[in-house]
SERORO-347718 format. One record per residue: residue number from 1; residue in three letters; chain; x, z, y of N, C-alpha, C in turn. Coordinates in Angstrom, 1 decimal. Last residue first. Layout:
N
ATOM   lumba   tinu   loro     n.xx     n.zz     n.yy    ca.xx    ca.zz    ca.yy     c.xx     c.zz     c.yy
ATOM     NUM    ala      A        X        Z        Y        X        Z        Y        X        Z        Y
...
END
This chain:
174
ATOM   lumba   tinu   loro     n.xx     n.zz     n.yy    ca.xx    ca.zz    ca.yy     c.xx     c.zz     c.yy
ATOM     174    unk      A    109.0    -76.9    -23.9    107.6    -76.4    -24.3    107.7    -74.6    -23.2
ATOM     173    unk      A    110.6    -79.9    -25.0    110.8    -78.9    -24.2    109.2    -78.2    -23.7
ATOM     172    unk      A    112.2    -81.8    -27.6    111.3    -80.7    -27.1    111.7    -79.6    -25.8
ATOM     171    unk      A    114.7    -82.9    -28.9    113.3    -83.7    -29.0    112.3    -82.9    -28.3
ATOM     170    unk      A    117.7    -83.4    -28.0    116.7    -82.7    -27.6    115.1    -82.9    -27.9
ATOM     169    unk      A    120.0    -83.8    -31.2    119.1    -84.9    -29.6    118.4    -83.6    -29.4
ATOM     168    unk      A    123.3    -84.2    -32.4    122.2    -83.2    -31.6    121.3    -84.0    -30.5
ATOM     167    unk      A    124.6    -86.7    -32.9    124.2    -85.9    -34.3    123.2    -84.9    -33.3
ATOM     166    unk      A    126.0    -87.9    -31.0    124.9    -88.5    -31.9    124.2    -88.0    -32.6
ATOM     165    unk      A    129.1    -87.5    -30.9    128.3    -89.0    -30.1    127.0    -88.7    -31.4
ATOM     164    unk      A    130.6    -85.3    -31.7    130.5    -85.2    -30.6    129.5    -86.2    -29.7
ATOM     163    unk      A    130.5    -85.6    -34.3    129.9    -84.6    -33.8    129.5    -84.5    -32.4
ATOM     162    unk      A    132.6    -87.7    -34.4    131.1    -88.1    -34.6    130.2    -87.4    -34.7
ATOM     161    unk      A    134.5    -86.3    -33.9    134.3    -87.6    -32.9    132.8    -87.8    -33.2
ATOM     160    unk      A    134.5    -84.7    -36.1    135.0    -84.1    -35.1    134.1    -84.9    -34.1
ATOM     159    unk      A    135.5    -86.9    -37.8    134.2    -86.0    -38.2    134.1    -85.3    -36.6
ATOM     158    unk      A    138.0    -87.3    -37.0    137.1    -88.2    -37.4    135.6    -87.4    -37.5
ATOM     157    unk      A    139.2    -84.7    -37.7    138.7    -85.6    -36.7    137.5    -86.5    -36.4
ATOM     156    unk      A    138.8    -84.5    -40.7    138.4    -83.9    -40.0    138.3    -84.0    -38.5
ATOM     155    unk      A    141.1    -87.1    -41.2    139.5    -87.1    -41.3    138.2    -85.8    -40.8
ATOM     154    unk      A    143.5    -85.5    -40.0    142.7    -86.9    -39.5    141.4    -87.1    -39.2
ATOM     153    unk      A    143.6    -82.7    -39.3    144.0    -83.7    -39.2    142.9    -84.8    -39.4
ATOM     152    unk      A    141.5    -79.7    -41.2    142.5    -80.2    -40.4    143.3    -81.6    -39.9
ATOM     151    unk      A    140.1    -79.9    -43.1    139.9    -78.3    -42.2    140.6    -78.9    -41.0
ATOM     150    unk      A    138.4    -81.1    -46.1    139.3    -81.4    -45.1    138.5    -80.1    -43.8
ATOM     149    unk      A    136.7    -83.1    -48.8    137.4    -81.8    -48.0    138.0    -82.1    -46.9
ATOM     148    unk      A    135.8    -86.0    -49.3    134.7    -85.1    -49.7    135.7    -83.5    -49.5
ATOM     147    unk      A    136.7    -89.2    -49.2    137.3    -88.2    -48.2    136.2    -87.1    -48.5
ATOM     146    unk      A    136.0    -90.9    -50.9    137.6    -91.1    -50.6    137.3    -89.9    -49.7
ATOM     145    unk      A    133.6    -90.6    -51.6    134.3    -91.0    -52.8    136.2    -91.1    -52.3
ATOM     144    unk      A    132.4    -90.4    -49.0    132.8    -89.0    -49.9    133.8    -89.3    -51.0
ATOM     143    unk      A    133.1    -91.8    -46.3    132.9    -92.1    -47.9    133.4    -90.7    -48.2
ATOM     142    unk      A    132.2    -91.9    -43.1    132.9    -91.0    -44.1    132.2    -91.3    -45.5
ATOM     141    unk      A    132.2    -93.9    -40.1    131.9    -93.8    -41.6    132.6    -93.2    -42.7
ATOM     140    unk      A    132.6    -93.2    -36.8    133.3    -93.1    -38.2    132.6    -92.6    -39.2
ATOM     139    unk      A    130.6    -92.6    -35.1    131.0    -94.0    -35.2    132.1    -94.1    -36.3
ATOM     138    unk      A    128.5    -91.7    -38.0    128.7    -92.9    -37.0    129.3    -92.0    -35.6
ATOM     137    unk      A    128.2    -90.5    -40.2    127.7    -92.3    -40.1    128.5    -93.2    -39.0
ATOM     136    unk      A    129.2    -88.1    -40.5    129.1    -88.8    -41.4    129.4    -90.1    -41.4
ATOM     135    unk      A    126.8    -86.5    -38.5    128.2    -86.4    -39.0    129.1    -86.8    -39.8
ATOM     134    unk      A    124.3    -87.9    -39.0    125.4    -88.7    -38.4    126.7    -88.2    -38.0
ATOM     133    unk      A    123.2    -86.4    -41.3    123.9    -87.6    -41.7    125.0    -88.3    -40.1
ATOM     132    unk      A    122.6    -84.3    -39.4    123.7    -83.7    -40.1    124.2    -84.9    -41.2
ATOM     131    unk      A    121.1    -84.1    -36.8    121.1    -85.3    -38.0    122.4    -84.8    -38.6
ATOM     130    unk      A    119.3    -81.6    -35.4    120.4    -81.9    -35.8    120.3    -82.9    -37.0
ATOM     129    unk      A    117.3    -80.9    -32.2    117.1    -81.6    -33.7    118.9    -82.1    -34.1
ATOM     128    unk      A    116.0    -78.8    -30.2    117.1    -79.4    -30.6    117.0    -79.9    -31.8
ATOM     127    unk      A    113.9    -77.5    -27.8    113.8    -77.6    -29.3    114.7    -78.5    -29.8
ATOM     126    unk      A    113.6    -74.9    -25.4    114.1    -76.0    -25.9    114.7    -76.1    -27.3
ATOM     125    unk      A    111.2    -73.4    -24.1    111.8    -73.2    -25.3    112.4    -74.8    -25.3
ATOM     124    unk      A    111.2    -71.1    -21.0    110.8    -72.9    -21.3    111.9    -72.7    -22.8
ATOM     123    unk      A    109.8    -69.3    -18.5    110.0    -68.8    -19.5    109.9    -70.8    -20.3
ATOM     122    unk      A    109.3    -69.4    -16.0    110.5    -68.9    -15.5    110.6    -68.4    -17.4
ATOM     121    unk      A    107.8    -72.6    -13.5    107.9    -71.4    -14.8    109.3    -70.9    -15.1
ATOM     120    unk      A    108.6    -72.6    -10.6    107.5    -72.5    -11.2    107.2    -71.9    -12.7
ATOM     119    unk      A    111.2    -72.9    -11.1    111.1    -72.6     -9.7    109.2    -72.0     -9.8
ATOM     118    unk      A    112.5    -74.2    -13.3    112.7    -72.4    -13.2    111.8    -72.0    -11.8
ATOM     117    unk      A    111.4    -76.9    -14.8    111.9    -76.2    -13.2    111.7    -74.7    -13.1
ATOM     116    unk      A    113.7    -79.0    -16.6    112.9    -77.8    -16.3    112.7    -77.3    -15.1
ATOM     115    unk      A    112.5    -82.3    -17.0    113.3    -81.4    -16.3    112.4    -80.5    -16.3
ATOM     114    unk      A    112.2    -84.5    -20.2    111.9    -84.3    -18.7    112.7    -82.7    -18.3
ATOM     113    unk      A    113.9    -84.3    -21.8    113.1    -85.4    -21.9    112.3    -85.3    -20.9
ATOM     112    unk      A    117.1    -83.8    -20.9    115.8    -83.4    -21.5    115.6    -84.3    -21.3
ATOM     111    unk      A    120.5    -85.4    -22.4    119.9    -85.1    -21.1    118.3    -84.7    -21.6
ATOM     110    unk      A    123.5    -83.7    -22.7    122.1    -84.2    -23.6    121.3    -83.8    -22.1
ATOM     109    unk      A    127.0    -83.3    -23.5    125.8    -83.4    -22.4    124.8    -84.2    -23.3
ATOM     108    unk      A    129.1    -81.8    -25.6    128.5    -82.9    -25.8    127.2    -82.5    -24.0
ATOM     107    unk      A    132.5    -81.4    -26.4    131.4    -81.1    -25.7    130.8    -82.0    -25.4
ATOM     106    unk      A    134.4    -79.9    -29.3    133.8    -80.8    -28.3    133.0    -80.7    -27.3
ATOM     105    unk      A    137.5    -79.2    -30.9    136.4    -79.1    -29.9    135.8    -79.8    -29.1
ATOM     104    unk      A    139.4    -80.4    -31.7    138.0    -81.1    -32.7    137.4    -80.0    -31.9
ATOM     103    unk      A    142.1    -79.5    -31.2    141.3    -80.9    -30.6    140.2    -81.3    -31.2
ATOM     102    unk      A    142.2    -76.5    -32.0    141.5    -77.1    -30.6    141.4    -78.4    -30.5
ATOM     101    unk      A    140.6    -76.5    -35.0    141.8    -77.0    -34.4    141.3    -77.6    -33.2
ATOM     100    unk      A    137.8    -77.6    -37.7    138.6    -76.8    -36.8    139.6    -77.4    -36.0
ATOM      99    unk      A    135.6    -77.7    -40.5    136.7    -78.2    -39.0    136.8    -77.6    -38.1
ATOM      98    unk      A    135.4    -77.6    -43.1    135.6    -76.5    -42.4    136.4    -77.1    -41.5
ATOM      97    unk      A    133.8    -79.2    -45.6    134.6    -79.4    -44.5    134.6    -78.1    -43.7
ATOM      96    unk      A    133.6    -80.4    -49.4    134.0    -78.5    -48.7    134.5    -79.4    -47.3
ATOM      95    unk      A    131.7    -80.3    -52.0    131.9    -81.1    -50.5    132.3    -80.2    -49.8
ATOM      94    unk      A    132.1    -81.5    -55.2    132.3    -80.7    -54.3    132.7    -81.5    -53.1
ATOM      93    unk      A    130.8    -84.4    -56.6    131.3    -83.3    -56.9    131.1    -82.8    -55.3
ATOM      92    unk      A    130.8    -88.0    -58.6    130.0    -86.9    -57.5    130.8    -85.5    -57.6
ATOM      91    unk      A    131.6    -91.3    -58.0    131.5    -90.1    -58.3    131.1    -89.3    -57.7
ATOM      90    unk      A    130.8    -93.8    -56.9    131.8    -93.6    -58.1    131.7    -92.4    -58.7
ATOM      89    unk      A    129.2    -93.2    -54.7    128.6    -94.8    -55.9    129.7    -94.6    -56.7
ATOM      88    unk      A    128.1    -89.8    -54.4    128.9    -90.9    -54.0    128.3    -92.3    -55.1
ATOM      87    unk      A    126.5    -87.0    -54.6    126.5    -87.6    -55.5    127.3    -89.2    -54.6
ATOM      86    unk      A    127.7    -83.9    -53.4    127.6    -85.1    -53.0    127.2    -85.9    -54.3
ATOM      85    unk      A    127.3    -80.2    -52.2    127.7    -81.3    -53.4    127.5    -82.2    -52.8
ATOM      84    unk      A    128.8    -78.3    -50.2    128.0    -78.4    -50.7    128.1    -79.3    -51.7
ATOM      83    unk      A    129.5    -77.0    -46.5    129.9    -76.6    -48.1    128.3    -77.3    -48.9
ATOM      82    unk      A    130.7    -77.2    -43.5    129.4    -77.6    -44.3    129.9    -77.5    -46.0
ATOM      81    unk      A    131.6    -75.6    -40.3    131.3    -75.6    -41.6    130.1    -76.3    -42.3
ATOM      80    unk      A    132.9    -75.8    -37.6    131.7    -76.2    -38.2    131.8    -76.2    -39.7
ATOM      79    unk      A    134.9    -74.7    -36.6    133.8    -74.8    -35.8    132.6    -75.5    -36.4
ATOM      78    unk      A    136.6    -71.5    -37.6    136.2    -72.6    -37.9    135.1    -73.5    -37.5
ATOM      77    unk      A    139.4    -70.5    -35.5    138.1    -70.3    -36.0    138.0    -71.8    -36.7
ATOM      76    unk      A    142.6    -68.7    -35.9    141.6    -69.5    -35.1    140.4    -69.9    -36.1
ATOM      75    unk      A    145.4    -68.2    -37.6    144.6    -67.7    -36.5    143.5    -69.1    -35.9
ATOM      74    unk      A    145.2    -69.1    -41.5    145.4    -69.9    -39.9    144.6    -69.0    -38.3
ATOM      73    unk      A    144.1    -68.6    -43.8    145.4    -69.3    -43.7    145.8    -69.0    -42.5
ATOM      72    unk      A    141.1    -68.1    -43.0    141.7    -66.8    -44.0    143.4    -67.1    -43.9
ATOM      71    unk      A    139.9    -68.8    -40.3    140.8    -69.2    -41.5    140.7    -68.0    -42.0
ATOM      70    unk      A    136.1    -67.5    -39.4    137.5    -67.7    -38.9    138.2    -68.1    -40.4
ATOM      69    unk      A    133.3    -67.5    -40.2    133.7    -68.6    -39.8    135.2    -68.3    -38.8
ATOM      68    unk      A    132.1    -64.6    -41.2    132.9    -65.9    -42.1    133.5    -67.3    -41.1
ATOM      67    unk      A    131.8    -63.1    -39.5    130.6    -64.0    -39.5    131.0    -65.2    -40.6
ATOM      66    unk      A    133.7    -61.2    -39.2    132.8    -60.9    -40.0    131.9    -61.6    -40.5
ATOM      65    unk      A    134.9    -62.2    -37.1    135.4    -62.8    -38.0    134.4    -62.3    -38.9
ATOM      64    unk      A    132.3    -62.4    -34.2    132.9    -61.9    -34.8    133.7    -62.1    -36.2
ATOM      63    unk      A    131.4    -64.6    -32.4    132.6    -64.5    -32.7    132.9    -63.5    -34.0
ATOM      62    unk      A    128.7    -63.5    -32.0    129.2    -64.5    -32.7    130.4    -64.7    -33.2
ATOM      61    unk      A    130.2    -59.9    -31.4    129.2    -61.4    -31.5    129.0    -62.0    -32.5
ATOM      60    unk      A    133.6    -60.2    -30.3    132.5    -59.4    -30.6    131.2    -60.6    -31.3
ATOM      59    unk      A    137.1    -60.4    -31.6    136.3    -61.1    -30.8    134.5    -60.5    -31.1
ATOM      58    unk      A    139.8    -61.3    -32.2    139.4    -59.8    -32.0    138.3    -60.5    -31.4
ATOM      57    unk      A    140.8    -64.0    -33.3    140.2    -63.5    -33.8    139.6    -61.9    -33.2
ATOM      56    unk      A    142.6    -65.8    -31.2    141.9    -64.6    -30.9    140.8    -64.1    -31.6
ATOM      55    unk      A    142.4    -68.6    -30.6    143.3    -68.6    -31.6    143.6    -67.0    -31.3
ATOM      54    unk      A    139.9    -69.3    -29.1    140.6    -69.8    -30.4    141.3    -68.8    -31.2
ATOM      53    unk      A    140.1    -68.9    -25.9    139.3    -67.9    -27.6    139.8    -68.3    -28.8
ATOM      52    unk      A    140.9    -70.6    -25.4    141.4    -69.7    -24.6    140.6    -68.3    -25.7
ATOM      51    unk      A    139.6    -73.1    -26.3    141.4    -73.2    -26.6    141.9    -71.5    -26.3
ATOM      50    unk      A    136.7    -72.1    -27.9    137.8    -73.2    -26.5    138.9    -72.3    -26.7
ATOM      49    unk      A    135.4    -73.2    -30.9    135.2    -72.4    -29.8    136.8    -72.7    -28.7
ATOM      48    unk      A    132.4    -75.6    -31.2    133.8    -75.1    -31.7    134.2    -74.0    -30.6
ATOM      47    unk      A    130.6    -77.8    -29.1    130.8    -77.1    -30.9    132.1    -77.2    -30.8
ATOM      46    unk      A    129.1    -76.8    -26.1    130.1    -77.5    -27.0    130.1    -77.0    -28.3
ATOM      45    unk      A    126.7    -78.4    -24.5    126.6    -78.0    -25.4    128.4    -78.1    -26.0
ATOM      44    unk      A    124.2    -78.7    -21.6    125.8    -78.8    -22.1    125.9    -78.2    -23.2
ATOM      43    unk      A    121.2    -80.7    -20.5    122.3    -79.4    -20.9    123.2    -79.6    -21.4
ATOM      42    unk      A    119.4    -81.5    -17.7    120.4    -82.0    -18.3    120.8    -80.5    -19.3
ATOM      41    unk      A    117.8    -81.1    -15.9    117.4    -82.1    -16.5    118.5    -82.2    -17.5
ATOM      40    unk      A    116.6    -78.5    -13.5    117.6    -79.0    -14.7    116.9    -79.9    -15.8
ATOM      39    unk      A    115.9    -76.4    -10.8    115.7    -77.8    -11.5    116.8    -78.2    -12.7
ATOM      38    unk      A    115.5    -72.5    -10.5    116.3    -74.2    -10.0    115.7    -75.1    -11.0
ATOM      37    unk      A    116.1    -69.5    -11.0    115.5    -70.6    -10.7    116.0    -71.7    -10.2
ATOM      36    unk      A    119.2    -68.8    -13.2    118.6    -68.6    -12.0    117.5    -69.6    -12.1
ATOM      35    unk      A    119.0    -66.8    -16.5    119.0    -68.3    -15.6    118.6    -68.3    -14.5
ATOM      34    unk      A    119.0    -64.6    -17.8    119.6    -64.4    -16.7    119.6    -66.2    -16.1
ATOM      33    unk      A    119.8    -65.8    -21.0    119.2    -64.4    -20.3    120.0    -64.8    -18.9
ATOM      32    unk      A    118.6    -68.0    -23.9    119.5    -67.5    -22.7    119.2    -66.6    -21.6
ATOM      31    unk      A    118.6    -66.7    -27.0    117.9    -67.1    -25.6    119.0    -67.0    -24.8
ATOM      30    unk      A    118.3    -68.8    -29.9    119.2    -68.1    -29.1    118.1    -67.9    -27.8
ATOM      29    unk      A    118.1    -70.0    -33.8    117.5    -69.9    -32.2    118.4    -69.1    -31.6
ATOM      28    unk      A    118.3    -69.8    -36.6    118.2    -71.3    -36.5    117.7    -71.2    -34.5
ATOM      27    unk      A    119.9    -68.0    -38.9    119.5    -68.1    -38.0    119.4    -69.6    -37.0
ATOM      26    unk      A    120.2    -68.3    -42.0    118.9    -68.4    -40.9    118.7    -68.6    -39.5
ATOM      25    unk      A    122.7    -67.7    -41.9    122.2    -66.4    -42.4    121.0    -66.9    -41.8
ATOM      24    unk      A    123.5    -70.1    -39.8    123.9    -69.0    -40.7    123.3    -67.9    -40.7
ATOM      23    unk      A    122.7    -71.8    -38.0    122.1    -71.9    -39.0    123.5    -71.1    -40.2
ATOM      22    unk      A    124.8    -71.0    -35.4    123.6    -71.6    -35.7    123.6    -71.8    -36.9
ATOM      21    unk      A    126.6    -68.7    -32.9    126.6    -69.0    -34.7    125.5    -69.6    -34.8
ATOM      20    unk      A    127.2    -69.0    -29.9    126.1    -68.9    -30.8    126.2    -69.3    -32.0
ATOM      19    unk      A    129.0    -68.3    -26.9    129.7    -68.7    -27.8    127.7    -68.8    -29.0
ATOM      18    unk      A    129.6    -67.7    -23.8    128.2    -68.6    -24.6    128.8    -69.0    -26.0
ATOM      17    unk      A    130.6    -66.2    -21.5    130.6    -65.5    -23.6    129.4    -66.8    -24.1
ATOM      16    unk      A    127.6    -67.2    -19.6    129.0    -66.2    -19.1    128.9    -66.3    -21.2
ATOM      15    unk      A    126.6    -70.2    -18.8    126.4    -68.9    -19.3    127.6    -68.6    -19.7
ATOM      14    unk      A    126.5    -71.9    -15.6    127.1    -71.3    -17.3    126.8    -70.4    -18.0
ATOM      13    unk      A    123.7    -74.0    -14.0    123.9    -72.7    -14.5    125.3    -73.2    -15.6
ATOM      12    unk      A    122.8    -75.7    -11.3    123.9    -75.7    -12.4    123.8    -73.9    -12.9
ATOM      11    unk      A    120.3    -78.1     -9.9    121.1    -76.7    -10.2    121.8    -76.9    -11.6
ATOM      10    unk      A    120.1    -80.8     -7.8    119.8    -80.2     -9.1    121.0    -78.6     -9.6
ATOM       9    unk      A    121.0    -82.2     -6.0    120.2    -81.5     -5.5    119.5    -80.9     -6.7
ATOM       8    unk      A    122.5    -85.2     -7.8    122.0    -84.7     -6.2    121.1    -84.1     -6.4
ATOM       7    unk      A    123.2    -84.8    -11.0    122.2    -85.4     -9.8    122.1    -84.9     -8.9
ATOM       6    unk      A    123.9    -83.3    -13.1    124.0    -84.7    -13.0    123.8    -84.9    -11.8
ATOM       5    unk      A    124.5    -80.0    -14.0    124.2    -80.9    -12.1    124.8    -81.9    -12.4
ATOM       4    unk      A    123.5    -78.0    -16.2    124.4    -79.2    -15.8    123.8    -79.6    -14.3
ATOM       3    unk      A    123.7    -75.6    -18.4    122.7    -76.5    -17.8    123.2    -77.3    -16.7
ATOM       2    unk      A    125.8    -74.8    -21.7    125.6    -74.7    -19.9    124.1    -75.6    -19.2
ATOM       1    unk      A    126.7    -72.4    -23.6    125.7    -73.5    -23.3    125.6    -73.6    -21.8
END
């Protein structure tokens, strides 16, 4: 996760290993350690893990393959998993996506709803909201009744693209 320099005279942090498993096994939070003081109005976020970890299962952490989210087929990770049912307007059944493949890594900027300033407080909880429909909706519309699997190629793209425009807003900063 990174915190970004949109703007003249605003600070940039990366965090060093930012890799974070979210909503597995509960876990629904993260801290970041070690942010310098400065101004930030912006953060960085990518889903999936980068081309230079990928395909390196030896990995500590979140990373770890223990976490279920590498192939069992294929060196390299899974960057989003959603397993579940669907009722569709023809039919209903199993919903298995596990996307992956360095080009369905993304990275998304979200700007806060106001700026943090490390320079006066040095402890700030940001509260993230995921639409797990607009991986789905938009800008590619996913019919379950034609496309309810996929790990790899098209429609998993597609999925991919619409992770990347829409689905994580920042509604909170406390």
């Amino acid at each position: 996760m990174n915190f970004c320099q949109p703007i003249s005279g605003l600070d940039t942090f990366v965090e060093p290993e930012s890799y974070h498993l979210i909503a597995q096994d509960e876990k629904s939070s993260f801290e970041l350690k070690d942010v310098p003081s400065g101004n930030y109005d912006q953060i960085e976020i990518s889903i999936g893990v980068d081309e230079a970890h990928n395909h390196s299962t030896d990995q500590e952490g979140d990373l770890d393959p223990s976490n279920d989210m590498v192939w069992d087929w294929d060196t390299g990770y899974k960057f989003l998993s959603l397993v579940g049912t669907y009722t569709g307007d023809t039919r209903n059944g199993g919903l298995v996506f596990h996307i992956g493949g360095d080009a369905n890594y993304k990275t998304i900027r979200l700007n806060l709803p106001q700026p943090i300033n490390l320079n006066h407080k040095s402890n700030y909880s940001l509260q993230l909201q995921a639409d797990v429909n607009e991986i789905f909706q938009g800008p590619n519309l996913i019919d379950f009744d034609v496309m309810n699997t996929g790990g790899h190629g098209v429609g998993p793209s597609m999925i991919a693209e619409n992770y990347s425009n829409g689905f994580l807003k920042v509604v909170g900063v406390h």
